[in-house]
C-alpha positions in Angstrom: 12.5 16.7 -4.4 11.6 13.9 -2.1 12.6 10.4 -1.2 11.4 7.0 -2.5 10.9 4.9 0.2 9.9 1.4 -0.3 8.6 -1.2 2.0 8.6 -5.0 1.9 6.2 -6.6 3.6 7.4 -10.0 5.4 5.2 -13.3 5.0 3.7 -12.3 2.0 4.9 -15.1 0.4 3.8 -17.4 3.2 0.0 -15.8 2.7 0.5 -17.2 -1.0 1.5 -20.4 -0.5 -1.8 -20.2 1.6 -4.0 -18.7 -0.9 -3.0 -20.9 -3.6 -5.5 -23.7 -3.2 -8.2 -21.0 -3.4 -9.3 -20.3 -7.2 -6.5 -17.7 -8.4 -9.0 -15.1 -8.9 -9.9 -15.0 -5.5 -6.5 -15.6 -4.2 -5.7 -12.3 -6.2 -8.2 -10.5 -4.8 -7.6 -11.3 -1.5 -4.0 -10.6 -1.8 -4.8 -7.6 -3.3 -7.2 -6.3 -0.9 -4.4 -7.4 2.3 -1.8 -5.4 0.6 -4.0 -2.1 0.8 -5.0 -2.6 3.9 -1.5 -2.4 5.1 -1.0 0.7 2.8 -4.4 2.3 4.4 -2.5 1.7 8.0 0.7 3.2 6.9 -0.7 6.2 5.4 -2.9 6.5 8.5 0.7 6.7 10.6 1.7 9.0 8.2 -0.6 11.7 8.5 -1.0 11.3 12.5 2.6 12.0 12.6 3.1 14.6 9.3 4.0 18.0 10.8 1.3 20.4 10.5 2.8 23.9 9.7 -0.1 24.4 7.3 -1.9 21.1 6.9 -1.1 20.8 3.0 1.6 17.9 3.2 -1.2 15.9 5.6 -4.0 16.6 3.4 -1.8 15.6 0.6 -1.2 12.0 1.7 -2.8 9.7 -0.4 -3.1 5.6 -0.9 -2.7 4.9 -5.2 -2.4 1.8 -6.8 0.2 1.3 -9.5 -0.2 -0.6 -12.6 1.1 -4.1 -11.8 0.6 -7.9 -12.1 -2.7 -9.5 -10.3 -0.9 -11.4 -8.5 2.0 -9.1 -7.4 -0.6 -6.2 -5.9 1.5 -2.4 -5.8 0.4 0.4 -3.7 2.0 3.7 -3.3 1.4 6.3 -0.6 2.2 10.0 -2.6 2.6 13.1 -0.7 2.7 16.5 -2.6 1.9 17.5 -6.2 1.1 14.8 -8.6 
């Protein structure tokens, strides 16, 4: 058992009004590619401060992406089992 924690990330919908007068494809991408950045940091917090009794839960942490619209980009960070 574990918790679902999730995250909103403020001015993400400032950073589209932005993107929008680039070509939607590349707005997508770019949105895309911010959004797992700021997972990549997160999980980088996480294992820096996951408790280390024997290294599984750290070693478990990992980025995914979720199946999700283009322009509404998903990441997850899983810890444990699949």
């Amino acid at each position: 058992m574990g918790a679902n924690n999730t995250f909103t990330i403020e001015g993400i919908d400032e950073v589209r009004a932005m993107l929008k007068d680039v070509a939607p494809r590349e707005a997508n991408n770019i949105m895309r590619a911010t959004i797992r950045a700021i997972t990549v940091s997160i999980n980088k917090d996480a294992k820096a401060n996951a408790p280390v009794d024997s290294g599984a839960m750290k070693a478990s942490l990992k980025v995914r992406s979720r199946k999700s619209k283009p322009d509404n980009p998903i990441f997850e960070i899983w810890a444990g089992a699949k």
